[in-house]
N, C-alpha and C positions, 0 to 999 in steps of 0.2 A: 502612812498608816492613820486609821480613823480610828480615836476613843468616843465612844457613847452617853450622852449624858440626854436624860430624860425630865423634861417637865412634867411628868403627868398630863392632866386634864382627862375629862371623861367625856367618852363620845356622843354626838348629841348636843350637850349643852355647849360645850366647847369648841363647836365647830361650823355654827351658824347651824347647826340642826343638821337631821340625819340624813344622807343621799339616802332616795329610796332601795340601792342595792345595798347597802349597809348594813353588816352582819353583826353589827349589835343594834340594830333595830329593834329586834322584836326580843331582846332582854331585860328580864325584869330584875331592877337596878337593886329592886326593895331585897330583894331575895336574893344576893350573892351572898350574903353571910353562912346562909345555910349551905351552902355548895360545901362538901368535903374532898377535896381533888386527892390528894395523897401524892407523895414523889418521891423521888430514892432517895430526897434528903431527912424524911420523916425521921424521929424517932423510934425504936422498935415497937411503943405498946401505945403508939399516937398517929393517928389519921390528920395528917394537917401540919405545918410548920410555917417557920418564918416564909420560907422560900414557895414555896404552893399559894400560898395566902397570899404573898405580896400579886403575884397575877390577877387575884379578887380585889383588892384593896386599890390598886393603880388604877383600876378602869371607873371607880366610882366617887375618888374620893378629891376630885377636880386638877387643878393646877398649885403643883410645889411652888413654896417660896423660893424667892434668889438663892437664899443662904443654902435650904436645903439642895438645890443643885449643885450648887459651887462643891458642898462639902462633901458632895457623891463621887463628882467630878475629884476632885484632891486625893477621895481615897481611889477610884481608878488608876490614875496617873502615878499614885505608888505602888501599887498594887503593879503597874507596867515596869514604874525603875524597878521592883524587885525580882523581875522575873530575870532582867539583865538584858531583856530582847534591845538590839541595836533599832533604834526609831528613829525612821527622815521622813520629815514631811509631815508632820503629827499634823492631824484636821479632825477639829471636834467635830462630832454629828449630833445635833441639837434635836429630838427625837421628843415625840407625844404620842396619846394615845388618842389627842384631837389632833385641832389644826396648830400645828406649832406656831402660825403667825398671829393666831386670838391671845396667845402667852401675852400678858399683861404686862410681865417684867420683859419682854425680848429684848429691846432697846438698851436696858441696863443693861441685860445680860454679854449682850454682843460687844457694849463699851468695854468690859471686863476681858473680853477674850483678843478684844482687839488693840489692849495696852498690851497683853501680852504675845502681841501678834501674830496669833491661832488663828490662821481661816477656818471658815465655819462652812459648814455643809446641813443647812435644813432639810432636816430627815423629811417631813410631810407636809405639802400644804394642797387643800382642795382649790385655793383662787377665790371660794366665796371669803367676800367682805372686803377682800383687794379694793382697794380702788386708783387701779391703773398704774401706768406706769411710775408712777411718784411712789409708789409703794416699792417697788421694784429697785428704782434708784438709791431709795434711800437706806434699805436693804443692804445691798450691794456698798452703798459707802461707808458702814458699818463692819466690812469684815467679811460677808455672805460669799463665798465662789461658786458655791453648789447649791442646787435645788432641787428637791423630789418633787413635781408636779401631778398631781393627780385631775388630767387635760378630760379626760371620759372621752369626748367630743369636741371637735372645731369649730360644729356646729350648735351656735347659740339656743337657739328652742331645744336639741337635747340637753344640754347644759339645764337649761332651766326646770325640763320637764324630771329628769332622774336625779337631778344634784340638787334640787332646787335653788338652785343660783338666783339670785335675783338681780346681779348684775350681770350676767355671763359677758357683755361685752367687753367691761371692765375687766372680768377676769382673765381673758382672752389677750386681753392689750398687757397687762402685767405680762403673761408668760411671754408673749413676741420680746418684752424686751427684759425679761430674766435672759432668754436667751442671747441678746445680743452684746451682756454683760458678763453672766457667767456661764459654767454648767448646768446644763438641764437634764435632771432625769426623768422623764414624763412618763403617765401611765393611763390604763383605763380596763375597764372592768368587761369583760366579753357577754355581755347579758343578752342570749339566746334573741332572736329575733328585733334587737333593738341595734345590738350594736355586731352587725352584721361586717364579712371580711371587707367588702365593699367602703361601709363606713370607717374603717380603720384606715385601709391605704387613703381614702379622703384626706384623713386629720393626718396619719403619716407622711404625706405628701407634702402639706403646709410646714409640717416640723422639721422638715430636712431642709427646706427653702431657711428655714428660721435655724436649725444649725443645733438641733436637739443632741447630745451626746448620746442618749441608749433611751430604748421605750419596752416597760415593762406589759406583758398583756396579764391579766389577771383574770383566772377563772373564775362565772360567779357561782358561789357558794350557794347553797338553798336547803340542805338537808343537815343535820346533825351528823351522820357519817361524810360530809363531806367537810366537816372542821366546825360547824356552826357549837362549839362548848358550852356556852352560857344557855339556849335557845331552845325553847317546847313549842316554837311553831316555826314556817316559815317567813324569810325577810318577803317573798312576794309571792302570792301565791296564785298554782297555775303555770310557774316557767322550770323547768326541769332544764340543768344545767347541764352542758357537753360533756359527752364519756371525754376522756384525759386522754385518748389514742387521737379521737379526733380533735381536741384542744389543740396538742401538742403538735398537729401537721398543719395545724391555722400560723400557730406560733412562727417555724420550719418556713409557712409560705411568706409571710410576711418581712421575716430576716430574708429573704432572697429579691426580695424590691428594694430595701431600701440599706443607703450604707451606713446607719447607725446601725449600737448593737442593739439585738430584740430579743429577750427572756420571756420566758412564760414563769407564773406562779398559779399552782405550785410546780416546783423543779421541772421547768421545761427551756433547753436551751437547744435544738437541733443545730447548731452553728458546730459546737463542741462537743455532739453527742454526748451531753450530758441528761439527767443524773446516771449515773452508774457506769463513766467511761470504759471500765475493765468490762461491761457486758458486749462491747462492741465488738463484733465477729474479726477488726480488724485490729484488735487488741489482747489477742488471744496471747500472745508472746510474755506478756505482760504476767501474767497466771501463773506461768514457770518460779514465779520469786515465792510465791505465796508456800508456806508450808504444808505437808500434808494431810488429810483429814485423818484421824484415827478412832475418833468415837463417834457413839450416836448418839446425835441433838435434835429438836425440832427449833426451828427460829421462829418465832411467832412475829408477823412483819404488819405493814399498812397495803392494804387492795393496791396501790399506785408501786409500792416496792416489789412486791413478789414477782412478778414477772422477772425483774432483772436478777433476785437474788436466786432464784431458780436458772438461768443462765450461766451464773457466775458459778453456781454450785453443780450442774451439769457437767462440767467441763475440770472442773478439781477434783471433784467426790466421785472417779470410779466406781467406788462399791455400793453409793446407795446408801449411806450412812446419815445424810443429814436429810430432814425432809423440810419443807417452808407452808408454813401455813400462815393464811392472810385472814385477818377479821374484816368486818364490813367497814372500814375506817378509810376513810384515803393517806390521812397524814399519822409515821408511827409515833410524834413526839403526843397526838389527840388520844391514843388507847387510852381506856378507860376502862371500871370492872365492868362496867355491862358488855364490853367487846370481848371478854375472855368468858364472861358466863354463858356468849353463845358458840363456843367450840366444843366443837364433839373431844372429849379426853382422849376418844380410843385413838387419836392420829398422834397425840403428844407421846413423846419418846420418854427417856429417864430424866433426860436433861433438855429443860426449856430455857430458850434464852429472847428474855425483851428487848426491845428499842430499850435504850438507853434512859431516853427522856420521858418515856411514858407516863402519865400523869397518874399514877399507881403506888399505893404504898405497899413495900416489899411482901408481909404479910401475908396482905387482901390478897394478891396475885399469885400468892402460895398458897393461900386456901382457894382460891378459886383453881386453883391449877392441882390439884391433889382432893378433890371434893368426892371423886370415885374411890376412893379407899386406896390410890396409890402412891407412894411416897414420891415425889419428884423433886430435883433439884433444878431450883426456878434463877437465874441469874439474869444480870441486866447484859447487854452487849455495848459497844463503842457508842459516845453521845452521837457522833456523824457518823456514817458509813460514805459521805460523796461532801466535796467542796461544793457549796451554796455559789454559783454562778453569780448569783443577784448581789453576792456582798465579794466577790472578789472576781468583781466587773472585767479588771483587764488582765485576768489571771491565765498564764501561759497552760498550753496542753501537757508538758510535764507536770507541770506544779500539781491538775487533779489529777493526773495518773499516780502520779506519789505520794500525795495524799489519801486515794484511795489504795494502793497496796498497803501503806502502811495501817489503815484500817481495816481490809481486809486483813492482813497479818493476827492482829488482834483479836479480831472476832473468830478468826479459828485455833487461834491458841488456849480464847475460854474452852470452845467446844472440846479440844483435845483435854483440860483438864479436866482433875478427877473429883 
């Protein structure tokens, strides 16, 4: 089991400066204060909380001190004894919102986890400012078993040109020998005509010689509905990013070259017919446990979800009673009120039910959802509807099937209430 503990730092400064695909590029830092995000944890007659803010606050306000980790870290860990969950194998995941290895304090911090003999798993590092493998070693005798690398390319002049690497071959020699020491999770960002399937099996190819555990492909971002939150322009502008049908069969061809595992983000795992395993036509048996629909709901979903929740809802809801309506958003935890001011009302049923996570204070989304003069009952649904692939890596085909019933369970049992 992995617990989370986050240095901060803020993108950009923290991280030898921005890859030019970098989706806080073009955010103005000056200006988060003014953002009003809202989320279920609001207050009733308050737009904003601890918890919505801290999203604003982490990305700007650089790297925590020691102490304040450590003391995030203590209340995690009790927060874990109290829940009573049985835990082996505890692995801290040392996480940023730059590169975790510019952390100033790493070195302490790693001394600290590795008296108490925690192997550590660094959540992110891009490789710039590595220098080689000494960086790598030293790492590793610290504590380190795991690594999230963000590889882009194996190829050094892309390296330098999109990441602006200014060592990339140094950065290159580090990752060859993270790998030959510990875990490697490596990644890279699919930026339409640059980093083409061609150039992936390339650098896939070297990674499997070099003995990478899993390579994440990562769609790139360019528009505000495609998750860009903080951003009033484009990170590049001129490259319109893959529809998600065809991402997701790049994803699909890639896992079938090579024998590591290979994810897609957002939620694209074709190995495990994931997300939304209960839509799989060979799943349908599955459906039988779910309860029956009895009322009528609209689910208001993300453009990437509805598809499957339309599937899933075909096949349980005989009569016709739930309908799914998608905003221009691809991810449901990104809704926001401007993605509900553009729904026509006359499709919303009595009862509206959100993403869970939506970045919405309860209110806004009730007044936005009731602005025709109709009374509605606006309710949030399950924080997950599908086990995240990318965090429970070596997670067995029952485990999402059961995960997802018991979420689907849920989400029709709001709808059946009154």
């Amino acid at each position: 089991m992995e617990i989370l503990t986050h240095v901060g730092g803020t993108p950009g400064k923290d991280c030898g400066g921005f890859c030019r695909f970098c989706y806080f590029k073009t955010v103005n830092f000056k200006d988060l204060d003014s953002v009003a995000l809202g989320c279920k944890f609001c207050p009733p007659h308050q737009v904003g909380c601890s918890y919505c803010h801290e999203l604003i606050r982490e990305v700007k306000n650089g790297f925590k001190s020691p102490k304040e980790v450590l003391t995030q870290l203590i209340m995690n860990l009790e927060q874990l004894k109290n829940t009573q969950q049985e835990v082996h194998d505890l692995k801290i995941n040392v996480g940023s919102w730059a590169d975790v290895i510019n952390y100033p304090h790493l070195h302490d911090l790693l001394a600290v986890f590795q008296k108490y003999e925690f192997p550590v798993n660094l959540g992110y590092t891009s490789g710039k400012g590595i220098n080689g493998a000494e960086t790598a070693d030293g790492l590793v005798a610290r504590g380190v078993t795991e690594v999230s690398f963000s590889v882009f390319s194996i190829n050094p002049d892309l390296r330098r040109e999109w990441m602006r690497d200014k060592t990339p071959e140094k950065s290159l020699e580090a990752l060859q020998r993270f790998c030959e020491l510990c875990e490697v999770n490596a990644s890279t960002v699919v930026v339409p005509g640059v980093i083409t399937e061609e150039e992936i099996t390339k650098t896939c190819s070297i990674l499997e010689e070099w003995g990478i555990k899993s390579f994440v492909l990562s769609r790139f971002s360019n528009h505000q509905n495609q998750g860009l939150l903080f951003n009033y322009k484009p990170v590049e502008d001129g490259i319109e990013p893959q529809p998600y049908q065809e991402f997701y069969e790049l994803v699909g061809s890639i896992a079938r070259q090579f024998s590591f595992r290979v994810l897609g983000s957002p939620a694209a795992d074709p190995e495990k017919g994931l997300p939304y395993i209960l839509a799989r036509k060979g799943n349908k048996k599955y459906l039988e446990q779910l309860p029956a629909v009895k009322s009528e709901t609209t689910i208001i979903t993300s453009s990437l979800s509805a598809p499957f929740l339309e599937k899933i809802f075909q096949r349980i809801d005989g009569n016709g009673k739930v309908n799914i309506l998608a905003v221009d958003k691809d991810i449901g935890d990104l809704i926001v009120p401007a993605d509900l001011e553009a729904i026509d009302l006359k499709e919303v049923k009595f009862k509206a039910i959100l993403p869970g996570g939506a970045l919405l204070h309860d209110q806004v989304a009730h007044q936005l959802l009731t602005r025709d003069g109709k009374n509605r009952k606006v309710v949030r649904g399950p924080e997950l509807l599908f086990l995240p692939s990318n965090v429970y890596l070596e997670g067995k085909e029952e485990e999402f099937i059961t995960y997802e019933i018991r979420s689907f369970t849920e989400l029709v049992n709001l709808i059946n209430q009154n």
